[in-house]
matplotlib code that plots the C-alpha trace (Angstrom):
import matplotlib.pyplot as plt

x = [94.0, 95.6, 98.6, 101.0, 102.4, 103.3, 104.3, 104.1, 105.4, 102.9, 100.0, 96.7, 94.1, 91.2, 88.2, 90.4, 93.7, 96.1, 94.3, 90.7, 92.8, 94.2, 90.2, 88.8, 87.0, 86.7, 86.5, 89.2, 88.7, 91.1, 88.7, 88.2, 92.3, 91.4, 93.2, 93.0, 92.8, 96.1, 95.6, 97.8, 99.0, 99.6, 95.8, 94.1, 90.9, 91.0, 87.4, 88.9, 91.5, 88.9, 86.4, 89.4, 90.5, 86.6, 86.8, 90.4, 89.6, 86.1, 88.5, 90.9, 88.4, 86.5, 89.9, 90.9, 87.3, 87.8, 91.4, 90.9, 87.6, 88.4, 90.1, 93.8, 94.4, 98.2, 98.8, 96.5, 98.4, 101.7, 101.0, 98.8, 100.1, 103.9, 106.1, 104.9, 107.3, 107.4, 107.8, 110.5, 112.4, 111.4, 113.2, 116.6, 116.2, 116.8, 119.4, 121.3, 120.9, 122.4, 124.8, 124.4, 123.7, 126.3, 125.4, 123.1, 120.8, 120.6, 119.0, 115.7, 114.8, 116.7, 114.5, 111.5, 112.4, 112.9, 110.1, 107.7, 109.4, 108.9, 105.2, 104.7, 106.5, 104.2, 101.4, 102.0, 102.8, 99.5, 97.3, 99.1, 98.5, 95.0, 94.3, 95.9, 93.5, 90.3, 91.4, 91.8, 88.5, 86.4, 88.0, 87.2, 83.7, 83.1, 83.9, 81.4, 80.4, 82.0, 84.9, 85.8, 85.5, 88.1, 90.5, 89.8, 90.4, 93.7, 94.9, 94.7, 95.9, 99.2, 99.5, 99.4, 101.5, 104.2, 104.0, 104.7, 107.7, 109.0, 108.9, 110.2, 113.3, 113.7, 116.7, 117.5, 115.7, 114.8, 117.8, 117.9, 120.4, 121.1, 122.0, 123.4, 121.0, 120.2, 122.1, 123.5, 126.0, 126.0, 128.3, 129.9, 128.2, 129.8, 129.2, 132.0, 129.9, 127.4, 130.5, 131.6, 128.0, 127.8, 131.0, 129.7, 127.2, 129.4, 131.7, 128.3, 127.4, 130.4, 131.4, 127.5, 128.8, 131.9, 130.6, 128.3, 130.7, 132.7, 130.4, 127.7, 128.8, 126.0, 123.6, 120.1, 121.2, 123.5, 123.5, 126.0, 125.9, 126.9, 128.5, 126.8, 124.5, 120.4, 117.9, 114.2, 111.9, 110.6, 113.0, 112.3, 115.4, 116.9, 120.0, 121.8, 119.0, 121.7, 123.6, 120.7, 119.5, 123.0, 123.3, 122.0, 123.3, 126.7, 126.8, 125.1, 127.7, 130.7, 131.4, 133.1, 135.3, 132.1, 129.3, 132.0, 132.4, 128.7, 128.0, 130.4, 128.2, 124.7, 127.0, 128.2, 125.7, 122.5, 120.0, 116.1, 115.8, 115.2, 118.5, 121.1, 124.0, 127.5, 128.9, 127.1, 128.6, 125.8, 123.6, 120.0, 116.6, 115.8, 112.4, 110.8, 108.5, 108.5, 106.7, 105.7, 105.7, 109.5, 110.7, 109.5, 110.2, 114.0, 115.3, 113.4, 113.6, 117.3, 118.1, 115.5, 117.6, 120.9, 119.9, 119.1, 122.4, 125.0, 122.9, 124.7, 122.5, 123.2, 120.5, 117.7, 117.9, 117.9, 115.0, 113.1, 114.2, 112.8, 109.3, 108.3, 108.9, 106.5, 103.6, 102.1, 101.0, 98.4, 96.9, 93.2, 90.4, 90.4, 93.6, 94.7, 97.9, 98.9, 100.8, 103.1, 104.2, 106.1, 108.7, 109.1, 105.8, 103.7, 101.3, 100.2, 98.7, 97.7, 99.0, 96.7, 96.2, 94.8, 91.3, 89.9, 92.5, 92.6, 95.5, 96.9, 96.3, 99.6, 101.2, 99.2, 98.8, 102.9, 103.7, 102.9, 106.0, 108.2, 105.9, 105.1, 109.1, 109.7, 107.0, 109.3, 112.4, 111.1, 109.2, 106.1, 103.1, 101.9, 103.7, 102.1, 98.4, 98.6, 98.8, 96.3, 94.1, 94.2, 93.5, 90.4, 89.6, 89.6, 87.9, 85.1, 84.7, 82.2, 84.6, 83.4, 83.3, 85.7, 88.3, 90.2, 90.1, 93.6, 91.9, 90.9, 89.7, 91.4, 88.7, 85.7, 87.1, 85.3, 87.0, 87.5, 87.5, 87.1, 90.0, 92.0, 95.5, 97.6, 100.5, 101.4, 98.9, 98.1, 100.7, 102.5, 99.4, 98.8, 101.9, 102.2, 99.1, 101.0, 104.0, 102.1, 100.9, 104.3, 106.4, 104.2, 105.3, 101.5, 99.9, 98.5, 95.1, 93.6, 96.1, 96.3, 92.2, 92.6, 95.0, 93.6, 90.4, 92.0, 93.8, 90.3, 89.2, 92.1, 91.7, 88.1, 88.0, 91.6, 93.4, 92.9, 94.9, 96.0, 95.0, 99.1, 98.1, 100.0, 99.0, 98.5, 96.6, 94.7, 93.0, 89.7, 88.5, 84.8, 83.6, 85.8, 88.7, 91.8, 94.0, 97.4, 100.1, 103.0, 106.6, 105.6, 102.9, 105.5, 106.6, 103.2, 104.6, 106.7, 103.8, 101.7, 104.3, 105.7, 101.5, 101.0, 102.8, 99.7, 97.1, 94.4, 96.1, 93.7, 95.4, 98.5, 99.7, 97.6, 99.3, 102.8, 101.6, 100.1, 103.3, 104.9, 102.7, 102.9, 106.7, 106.6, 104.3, 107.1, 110.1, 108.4, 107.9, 111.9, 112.1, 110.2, 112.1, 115.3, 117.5, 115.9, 115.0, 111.5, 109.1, 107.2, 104.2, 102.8, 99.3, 97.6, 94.7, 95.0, 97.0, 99.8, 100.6, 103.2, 104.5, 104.4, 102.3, 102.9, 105.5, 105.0, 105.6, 108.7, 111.0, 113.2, 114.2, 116.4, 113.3, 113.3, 110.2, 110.7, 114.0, 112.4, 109.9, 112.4, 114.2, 111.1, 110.6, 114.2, 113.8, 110.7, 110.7, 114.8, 113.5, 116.9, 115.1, 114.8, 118.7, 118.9, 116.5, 118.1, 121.6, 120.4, 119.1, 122.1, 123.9, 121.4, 121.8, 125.7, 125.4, 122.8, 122.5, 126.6, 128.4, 131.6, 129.9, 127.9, 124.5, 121.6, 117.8, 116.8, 114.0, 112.9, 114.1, 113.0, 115.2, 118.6, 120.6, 120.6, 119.3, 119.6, 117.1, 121.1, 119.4, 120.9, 118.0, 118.8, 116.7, 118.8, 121.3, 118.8, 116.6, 117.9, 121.2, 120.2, 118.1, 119.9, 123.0, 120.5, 119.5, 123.2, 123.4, 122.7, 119.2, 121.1, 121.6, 118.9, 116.9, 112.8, 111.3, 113.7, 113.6, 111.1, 112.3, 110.0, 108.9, 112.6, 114.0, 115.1, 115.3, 113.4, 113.4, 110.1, 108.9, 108.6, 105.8, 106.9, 108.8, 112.0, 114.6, 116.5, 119.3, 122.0, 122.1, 124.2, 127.1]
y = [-105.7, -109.0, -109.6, -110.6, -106.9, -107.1, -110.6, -112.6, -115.5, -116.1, -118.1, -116.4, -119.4, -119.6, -117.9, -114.9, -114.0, -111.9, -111.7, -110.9, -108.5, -106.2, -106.7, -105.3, -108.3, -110.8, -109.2, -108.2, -111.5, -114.5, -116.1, -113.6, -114.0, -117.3, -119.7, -123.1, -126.0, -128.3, -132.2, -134.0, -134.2, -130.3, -130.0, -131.2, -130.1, -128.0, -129.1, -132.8, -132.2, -130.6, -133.7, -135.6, -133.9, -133.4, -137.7, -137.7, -135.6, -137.6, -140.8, -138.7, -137.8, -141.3, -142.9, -140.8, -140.6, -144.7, -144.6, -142.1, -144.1, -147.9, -148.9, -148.9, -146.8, -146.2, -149.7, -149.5, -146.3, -148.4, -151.1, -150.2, -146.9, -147.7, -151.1, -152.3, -153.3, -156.9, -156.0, -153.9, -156.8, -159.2, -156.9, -156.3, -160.1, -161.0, -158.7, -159.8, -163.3, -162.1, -160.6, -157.1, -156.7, -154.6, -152.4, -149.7, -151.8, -151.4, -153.6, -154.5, -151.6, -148.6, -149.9, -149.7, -146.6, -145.5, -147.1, -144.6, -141.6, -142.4, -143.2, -139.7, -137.7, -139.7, -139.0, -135.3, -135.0, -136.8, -134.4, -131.1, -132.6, -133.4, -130.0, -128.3, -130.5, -129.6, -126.0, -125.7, -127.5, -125.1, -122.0, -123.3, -124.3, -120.4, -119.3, -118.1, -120.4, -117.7, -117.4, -121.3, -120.8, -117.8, -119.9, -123.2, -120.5, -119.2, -122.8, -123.0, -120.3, -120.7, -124.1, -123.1, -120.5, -122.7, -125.1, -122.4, -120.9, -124.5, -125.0, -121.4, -122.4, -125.6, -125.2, -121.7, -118.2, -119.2, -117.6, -114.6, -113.3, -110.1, -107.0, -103.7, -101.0, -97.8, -95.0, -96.6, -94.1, -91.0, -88.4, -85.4, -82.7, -80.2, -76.8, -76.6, -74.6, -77.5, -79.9, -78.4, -78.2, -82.2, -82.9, -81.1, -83.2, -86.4, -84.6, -84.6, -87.9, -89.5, -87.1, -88.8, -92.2, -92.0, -90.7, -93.7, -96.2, -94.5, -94.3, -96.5, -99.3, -102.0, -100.4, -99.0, -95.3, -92.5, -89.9, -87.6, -85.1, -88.0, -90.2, -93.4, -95.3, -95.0, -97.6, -97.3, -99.8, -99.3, -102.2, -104.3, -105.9, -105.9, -103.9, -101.8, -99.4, -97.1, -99.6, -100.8, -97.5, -95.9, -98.6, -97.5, -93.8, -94.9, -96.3, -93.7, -91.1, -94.0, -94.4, -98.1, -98.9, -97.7, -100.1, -102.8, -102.8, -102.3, -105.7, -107.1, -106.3, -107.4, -110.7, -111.4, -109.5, -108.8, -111.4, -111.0, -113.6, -112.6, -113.7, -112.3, -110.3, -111.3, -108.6, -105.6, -104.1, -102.9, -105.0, -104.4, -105.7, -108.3, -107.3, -109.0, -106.8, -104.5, -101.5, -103.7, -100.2, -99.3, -102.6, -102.9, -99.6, -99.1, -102.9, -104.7, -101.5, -100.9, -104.6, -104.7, -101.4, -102.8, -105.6, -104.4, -102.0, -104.7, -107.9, -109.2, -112.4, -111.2, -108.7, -110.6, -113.4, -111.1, -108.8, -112.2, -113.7, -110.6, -110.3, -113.6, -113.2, -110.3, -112.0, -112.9, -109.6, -110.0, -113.0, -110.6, -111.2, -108.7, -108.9, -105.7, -105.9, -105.1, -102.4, -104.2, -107.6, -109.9, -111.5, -114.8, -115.4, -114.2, -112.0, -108.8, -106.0, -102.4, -98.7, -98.8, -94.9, -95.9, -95.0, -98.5, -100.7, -99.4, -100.3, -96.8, -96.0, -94.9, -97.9, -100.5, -98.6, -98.4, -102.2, -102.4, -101.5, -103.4, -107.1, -106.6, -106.8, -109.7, -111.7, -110.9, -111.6, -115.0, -116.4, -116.5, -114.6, -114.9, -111.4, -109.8, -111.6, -110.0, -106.0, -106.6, -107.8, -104.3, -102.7, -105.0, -104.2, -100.4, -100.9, -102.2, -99.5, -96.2, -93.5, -90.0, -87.5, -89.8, -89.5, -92.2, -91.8, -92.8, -95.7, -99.1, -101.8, -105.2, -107.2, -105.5, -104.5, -101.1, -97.3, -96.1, -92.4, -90.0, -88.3, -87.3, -86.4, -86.2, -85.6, -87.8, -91.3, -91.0, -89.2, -92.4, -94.2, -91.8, -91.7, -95.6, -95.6, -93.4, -95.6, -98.9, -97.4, -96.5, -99.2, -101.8, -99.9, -98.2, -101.6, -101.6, -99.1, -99.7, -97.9, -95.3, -95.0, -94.5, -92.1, -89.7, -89.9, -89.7, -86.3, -85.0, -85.5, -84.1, -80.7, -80.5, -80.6, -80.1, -77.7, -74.3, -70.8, -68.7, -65.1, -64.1, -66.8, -69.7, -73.0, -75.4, -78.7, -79.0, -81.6, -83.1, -83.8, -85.4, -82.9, -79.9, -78.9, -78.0, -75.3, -76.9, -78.9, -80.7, -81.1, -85.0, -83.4, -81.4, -84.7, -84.4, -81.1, -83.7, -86.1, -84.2, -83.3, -86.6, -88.0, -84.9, -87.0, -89.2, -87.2, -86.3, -83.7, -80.6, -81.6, -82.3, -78.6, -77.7, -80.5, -79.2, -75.6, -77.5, -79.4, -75.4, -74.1, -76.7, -76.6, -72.5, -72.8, -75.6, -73.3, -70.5, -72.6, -72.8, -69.1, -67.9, -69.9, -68.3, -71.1, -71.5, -75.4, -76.1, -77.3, -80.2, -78.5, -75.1, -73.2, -71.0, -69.5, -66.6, -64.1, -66.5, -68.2, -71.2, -70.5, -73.4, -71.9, -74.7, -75.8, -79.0, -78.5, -76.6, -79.2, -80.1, -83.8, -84.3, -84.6, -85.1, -83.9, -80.5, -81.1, -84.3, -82.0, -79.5, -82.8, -83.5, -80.4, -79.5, -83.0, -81.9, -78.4, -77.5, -74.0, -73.1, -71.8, -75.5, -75.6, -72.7, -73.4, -77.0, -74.9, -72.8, -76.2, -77.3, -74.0, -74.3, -78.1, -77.4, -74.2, -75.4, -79.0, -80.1, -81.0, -83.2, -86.4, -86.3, -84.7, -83.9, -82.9, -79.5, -78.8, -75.6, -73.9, -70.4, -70.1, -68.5, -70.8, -74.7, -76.7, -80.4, -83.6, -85.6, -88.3, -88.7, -90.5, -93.1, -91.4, -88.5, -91.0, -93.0, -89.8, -86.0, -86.3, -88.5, -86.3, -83.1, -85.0, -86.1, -81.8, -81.3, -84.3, -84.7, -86.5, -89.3, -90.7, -92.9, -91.2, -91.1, -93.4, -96.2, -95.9, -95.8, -94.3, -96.0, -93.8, -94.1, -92.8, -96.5, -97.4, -99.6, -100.6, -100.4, -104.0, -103.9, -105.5, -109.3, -109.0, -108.1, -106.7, -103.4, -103.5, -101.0, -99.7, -96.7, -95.8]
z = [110.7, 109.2, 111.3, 108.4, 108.4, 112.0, 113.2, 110.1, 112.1, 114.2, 113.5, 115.0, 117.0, 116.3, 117.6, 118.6, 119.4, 118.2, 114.8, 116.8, 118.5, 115.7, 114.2, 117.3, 117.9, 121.3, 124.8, 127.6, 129.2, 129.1, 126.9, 124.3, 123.5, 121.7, 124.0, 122.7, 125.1, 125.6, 125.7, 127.6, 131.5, 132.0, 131.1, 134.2, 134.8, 137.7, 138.5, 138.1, 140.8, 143.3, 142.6, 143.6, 146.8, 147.9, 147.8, 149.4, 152.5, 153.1, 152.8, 155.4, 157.8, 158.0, 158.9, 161.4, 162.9, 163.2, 164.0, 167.2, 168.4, 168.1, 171.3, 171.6, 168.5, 168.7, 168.5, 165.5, 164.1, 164.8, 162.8, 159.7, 159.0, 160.5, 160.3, 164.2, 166.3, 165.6, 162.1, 162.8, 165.0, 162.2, 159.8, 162.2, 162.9, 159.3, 158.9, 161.7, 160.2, 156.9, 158.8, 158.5, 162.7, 163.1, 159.8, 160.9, 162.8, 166.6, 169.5, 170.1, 172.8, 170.2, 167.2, 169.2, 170.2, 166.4, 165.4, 167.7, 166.9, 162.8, 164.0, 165.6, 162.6, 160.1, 162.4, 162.5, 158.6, 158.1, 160.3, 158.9, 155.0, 156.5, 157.5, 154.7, 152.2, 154.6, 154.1, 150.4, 150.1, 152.3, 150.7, 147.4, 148.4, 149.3, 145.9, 143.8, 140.3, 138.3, 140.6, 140.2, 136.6, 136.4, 138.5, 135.6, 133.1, 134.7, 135.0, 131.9, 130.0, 132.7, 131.2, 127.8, 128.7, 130.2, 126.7, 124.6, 126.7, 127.0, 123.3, 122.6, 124.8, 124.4, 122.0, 123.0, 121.1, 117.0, 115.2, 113.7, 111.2, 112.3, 109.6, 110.8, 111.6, 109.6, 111.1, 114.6, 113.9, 112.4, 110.7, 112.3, 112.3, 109.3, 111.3, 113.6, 116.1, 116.2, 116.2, 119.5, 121.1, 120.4, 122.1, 125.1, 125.6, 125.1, 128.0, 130.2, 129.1, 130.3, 133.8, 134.9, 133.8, 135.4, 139.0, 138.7, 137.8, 140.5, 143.4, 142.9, 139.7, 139.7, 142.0, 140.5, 139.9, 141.9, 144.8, 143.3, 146.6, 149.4, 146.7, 146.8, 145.6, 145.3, 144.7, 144.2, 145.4, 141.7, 141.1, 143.6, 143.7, 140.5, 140.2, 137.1, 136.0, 135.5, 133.4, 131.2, 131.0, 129.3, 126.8, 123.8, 124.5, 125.0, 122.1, 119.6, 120.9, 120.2, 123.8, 123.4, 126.4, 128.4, 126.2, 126.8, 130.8, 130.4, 128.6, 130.6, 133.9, 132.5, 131.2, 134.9, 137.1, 135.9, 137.4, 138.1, 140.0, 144.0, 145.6, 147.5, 145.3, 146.6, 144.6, 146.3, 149.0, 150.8, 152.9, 151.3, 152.4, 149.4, 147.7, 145.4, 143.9, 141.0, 139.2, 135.8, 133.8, 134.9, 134.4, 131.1, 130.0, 131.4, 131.2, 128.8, 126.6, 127.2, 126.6, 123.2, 122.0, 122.6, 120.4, 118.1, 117.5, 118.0, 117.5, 120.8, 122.1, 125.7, 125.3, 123.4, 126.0, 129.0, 127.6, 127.1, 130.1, 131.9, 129.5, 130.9, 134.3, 133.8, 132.2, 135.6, 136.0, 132.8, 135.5, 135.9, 135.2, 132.8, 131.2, 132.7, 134.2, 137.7, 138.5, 141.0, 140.6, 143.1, 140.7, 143.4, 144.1, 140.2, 143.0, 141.5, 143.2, 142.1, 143.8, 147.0, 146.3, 142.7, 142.6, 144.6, 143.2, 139.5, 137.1, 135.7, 131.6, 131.3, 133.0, 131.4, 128.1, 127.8, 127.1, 123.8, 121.7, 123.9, 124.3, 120.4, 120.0, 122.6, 120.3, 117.3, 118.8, 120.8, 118.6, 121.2, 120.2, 124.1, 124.7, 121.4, 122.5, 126.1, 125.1, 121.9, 125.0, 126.2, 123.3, 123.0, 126.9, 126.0, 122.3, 124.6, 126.8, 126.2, 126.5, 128.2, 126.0, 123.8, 126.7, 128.3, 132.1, 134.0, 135.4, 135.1, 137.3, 136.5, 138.1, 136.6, 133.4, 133.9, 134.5, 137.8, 138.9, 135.7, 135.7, 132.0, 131.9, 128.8, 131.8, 134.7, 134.4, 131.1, 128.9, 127.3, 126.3, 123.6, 122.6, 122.3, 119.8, 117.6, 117.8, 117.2, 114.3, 112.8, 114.2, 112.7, 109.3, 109.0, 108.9, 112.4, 111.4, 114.8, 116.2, 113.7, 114.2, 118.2, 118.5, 115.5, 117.8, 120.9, 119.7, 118.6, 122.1, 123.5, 121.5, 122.2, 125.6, 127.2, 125.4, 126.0, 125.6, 128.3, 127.9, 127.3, 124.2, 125.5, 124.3, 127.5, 128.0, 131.2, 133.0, 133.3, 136.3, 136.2, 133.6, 135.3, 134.1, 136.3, 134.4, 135.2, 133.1, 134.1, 132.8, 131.3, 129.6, 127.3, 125.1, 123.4, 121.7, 119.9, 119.7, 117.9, 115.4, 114.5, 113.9, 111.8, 108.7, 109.4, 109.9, 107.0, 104.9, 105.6, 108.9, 109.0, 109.3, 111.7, 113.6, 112.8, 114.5, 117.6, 118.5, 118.0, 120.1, 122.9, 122.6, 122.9, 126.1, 128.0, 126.8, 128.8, 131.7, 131.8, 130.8, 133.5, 136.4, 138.5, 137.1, 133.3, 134.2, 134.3, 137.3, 137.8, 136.7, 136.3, 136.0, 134.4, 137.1, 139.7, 137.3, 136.8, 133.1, 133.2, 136.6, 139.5, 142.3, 144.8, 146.6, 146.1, 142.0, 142.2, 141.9, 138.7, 138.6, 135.1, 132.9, 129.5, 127.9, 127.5, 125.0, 123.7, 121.7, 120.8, 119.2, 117.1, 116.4, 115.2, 113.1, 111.3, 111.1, 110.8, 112.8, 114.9, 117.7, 118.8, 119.4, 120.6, 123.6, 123.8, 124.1, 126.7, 128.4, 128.4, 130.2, 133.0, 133.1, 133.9, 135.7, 138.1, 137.9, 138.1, 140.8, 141.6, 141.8, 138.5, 138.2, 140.7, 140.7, 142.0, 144.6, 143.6, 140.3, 141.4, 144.2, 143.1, 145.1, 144.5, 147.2, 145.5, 145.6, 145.7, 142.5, 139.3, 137.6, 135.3, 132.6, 132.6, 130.5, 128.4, 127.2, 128.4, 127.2, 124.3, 123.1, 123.5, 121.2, 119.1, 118.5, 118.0, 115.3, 111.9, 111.1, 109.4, 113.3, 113.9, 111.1, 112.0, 109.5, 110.4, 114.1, 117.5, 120.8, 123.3, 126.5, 128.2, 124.6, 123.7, 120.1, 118.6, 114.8, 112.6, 111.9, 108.2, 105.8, 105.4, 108.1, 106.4, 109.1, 109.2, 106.9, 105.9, 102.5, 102.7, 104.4]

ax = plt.figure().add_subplot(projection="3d")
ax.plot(x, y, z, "-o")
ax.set_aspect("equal")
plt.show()
């Protein structure tokens, strides 16, 4: 696809690129993204430099090997690599005849004594730089010819990199004129039944905001049973999650003093670089490294989103402040990111229970919304070049049975262990391909093309129907399929709803009825539970249909998913059986889930007594209670064809043809 539809400001290299990445074209490598080479200083051949330290350390080694074998060699060290002696009291003597004696210059025997100290420090310093130099050369002498070549080729694109954030930021972000969104805010509802169920959830909205602000303000997210804070390693050590996470839904439901002191916070507080916080009241172990896929989705996402409804610079500069302290994780030979990335030292690293070392579809495959907005907002296409170098990756790739297994190797390019799962390690990658389609205002056809495909896959060989005639999607496992779903698999109810506008038109219906279906089957995995909240995932083998037969997937942590489709569904169909499943949601969410200091996961929803997980997750701010006042609201808030909730539910506006922002033209 032409890219003047998406980032018409950007200018695509030649040879590849963004441009060769919306055609489909070049590889996943760092060479097939069409990096150009940069003359100047920065640009020093790396195999320049090692030409250049090979001749150093020879030059090293031959004078120490003639320093330590020529007779009387200290006196040799003290007077060609040191001031000898007799310089030094030539030096003090001319002083002292200036003099300056009595300035900082002692006697004779104090400068000699000087004099051999300096000459052993220098000595030392020499031998450890010596050492070092022999090192680096030996290490780089075992590499492989390929091996050197992927480091020139990583020197490179870092210097290029470097030039184009310098020149991004070297007067601050381009400016933007911002115009006020399409439906920030919405009317009240007319029904005074609906009017009241809305408020509820405001009243929820802000008893977990307040507990947190209470007990645990600045921290990642809450315990709500002991009344402190909790903090992931997810985060590394970047605090707020809570904060970032709650912007966008404080402000759609009008929450103003709350947005404010929230602003306020990221303003004063919010910092990703790995230092100690004087503010925090806790001692903490300081931790530098992050999950890439949170990161982006609950702080860059939050901080895009909250742009975008106020048009507050805070935001944009934090969320591309942030976006490229994550671009060292895109430093593979691939092009597929790491999972984990140390923010101090740029050193990624994959889940060590990933399939040998794989990078996770879902992980990877859920950057794209967010980096093609940090290109738009920046003014740097790098962010916008790194996730169309996935999709080139993946366009490369023979796909079994036209499924996308979970994993990839970053090093080889190739899939790991074949394993599908529209659920947990593969659910938001699907839905990303839809949303890259509509975000970039139905321009971006290579999107369009894989997920339509993706979705054919997906019916032909995962989803099945129970013998009660529920509608489930399993998954495949090598060719086998395991006959369970989980609670994150539920969104795609929703999913296939919203793509059925897209779909070919002896389709589209057909669509409409699958997002039903899957909806119906995730209500009756809440149905069928002691508290009517739904578990972590449930089967359909040994008798049982939508029940959780383990222990182990009993649990009920504040997900979304289930009343993200019924949101979806209530916006495209109007059927009130959505609201009235979201309401009964909500009964269960306060009967079961409530407590004094905000609100807490479950660890088995078919007990009849609560025995809590003491986490209010951060998400249950940004996308369950969002949604569910989103059910209860007209559709003139945050209307469909204006707006994109990423994965975490944040908003993000449609980028449209020529670039043109989002303006208001109604009230």
């Amino acid at each position: 696809m032409p890219m003047g539809g998406l980032l018409p400001m950007f200018n695509s290299p030649p040879g590849g690129g963004l441009g060769s990445g919306l055609g489909g074209g070049g590889g996943g490598s760092i060479g097939g993204l069409g990096i150009r080479k940069v003359a100047g200083p920065g640009a020093f051949r790396l195999t320049e430099k090692f030409v250049l330290l090979l001749v150093f350390s020879a030059f090293i080694t031959l004078c120490f090997g003639a320093i330590f074998f020529l007779p009387d060699s200290s006196k040799l060290l003290s007077g060609v690599f040191f001031h000898s002696n007799s310089a030094l009291q030539t030096a003090s003597d001319h002083k002292q005849g200036l003099g300056l004696g009595g300035i900082g210059v002692g006697g004779k025997g104090e400068t000699e004594g000087e004099g051999e100290r300096a000459a052993a420090d220098n000595l030392a310093k020499i031998r450890e730089d010596h050492e070092r130099a022999l090192r680096e050369a030996k290490e780089t002498l075992q590499k492989l010819p390929e091996e050197i070549q992927k480091d020139i080729l990583q020197e490179k694109e870092q210097v290029l990199q470097n030039e184009l954030l310098n020149k991004g930021n070297a007067g601050g972000l381009p400016h933007l004129d911002f115009r006020p969104p399409i439906g920030a805010i919405g009317r009240e509802p007319t029904d005074p039944e609906i009017r009241l169920k809305r408020a509820k959830i405001k009243e929820m909205m802000k008893h977990a905001w307040d507990n947190y602000k209470h007990y645990a303000w600045g921290l990642n997210e809450l315990k709500p049973i002991s009344k402190k804070g909790h903090s992931s390693s997810l985060f590394g050590n970047i605090q707020g999650a809570t904060i970032v996470d709650a912007l966008d839904t404080l402000y759609i439901m009008e929450m103003k003093e709350e947005f404010k002191e929230a602003k306020e916070w990221i303003e004063k507080y919010l910092d990703f670089n790995v230092v100690s916080r004087p503010y925090l009241y806790h001692k903490r172990r300081l931790n530098a490294e992050i999950s890439v896929f949170e990161v982006n989705i609950r702080f860059v996402g939050g901080l895009l989103s909250a742009y975008y409804l106020t048009g507050e610079e805070i935001f944009r500069r934090k969320a591309v402040e942030l976006g490229e302290k994550l671009l060292p994780a895109f430093h593979t030979p691939s092009g597929i990111p790491w999972a984990l990335l140390n923010l101090k030292s740029g050193i990624g690293r994959n889940w060590p229970w990933a399939s040998g070392g794989s990078s996770i579809l879902a992980e990877f495959g859920t950057l794209h919304l967010e980096f093609v907005h940090l290109s738009h907002l920046s003014g740097n296409p790098v962010f916008a070049e790194k996730v169309f170098g996935i999709r080139n990756v993946l366009n490369s790739l023979d796909k079994p049975q036209g499924l996308y297994p979970n994993y990839l190797n970053p090093s080889s390019g190739q899939w790991g262990q074949h394993h599908v799962s529209v659920g947990g390690l593969g659910d938001s990658f699907y839905e990303y391909l839809l949303k890259a389609w509509l975000m970039s205002d139905k321009t971006d056809l290579e999107a369009k093309k894989m997920y339509f495909a993706a979705v054919q896959a997906i019916e032909t060989h995962l989803i099945r129907k129970s013998s009660g005639g529920l509608t489930y999607i399993a998954e495949w496992k090598g060719g086998l399929l395991e006959h369970k779903m989980g609670h994150l698999t539920c969104f795609a109810g929703g999913m296939f709803a919203l793509g059925a506008a897209c779909a070919s038109p002896e389709l589209t219906q057909h669509h409409i009825e699958l997002g039903a279906e899957i909806a119906r089957t995730c209500y009756e995995s809440y149905n069928r539970t002691a508290m009517k909240l739904g578990p972590e995932a449930f089967r359909f083998d040994g008798g049982v249909e939508a029940i959780a037969t383990r222990q182990s997937e009993k649990y009920y942590i504040l997900r979304p998913e289930v009343v993200e489709t019924y949101m979806y569904m209530w916006r495209l169909t109007h059927d009130p059986k959505y609201r009235k499943w979201a309401w009964e949601a909500v009964e269960a969410l306060e009967k079961h889930c409530r407590v004094d200091g905000g609100y807490s996961g479950l660890r088995d929803v078919y007990l009849k007594q609560e025995t809590y997980d003491d986490v209010q997750q951060s998400f249950f701010l940004a996308e369950t209670l969002k949604y569910l006042y989103l059910l209860f609201s007209d559709d003139d808030l945050l209307p469909l064809e204006h707006w994109i909730f990423n994965t975490e539910a944040h908003l993000l506006p449609v980028l449209r043809k020529g670039g043109q922002e989002l303006e208001e033209n109604h009230k």
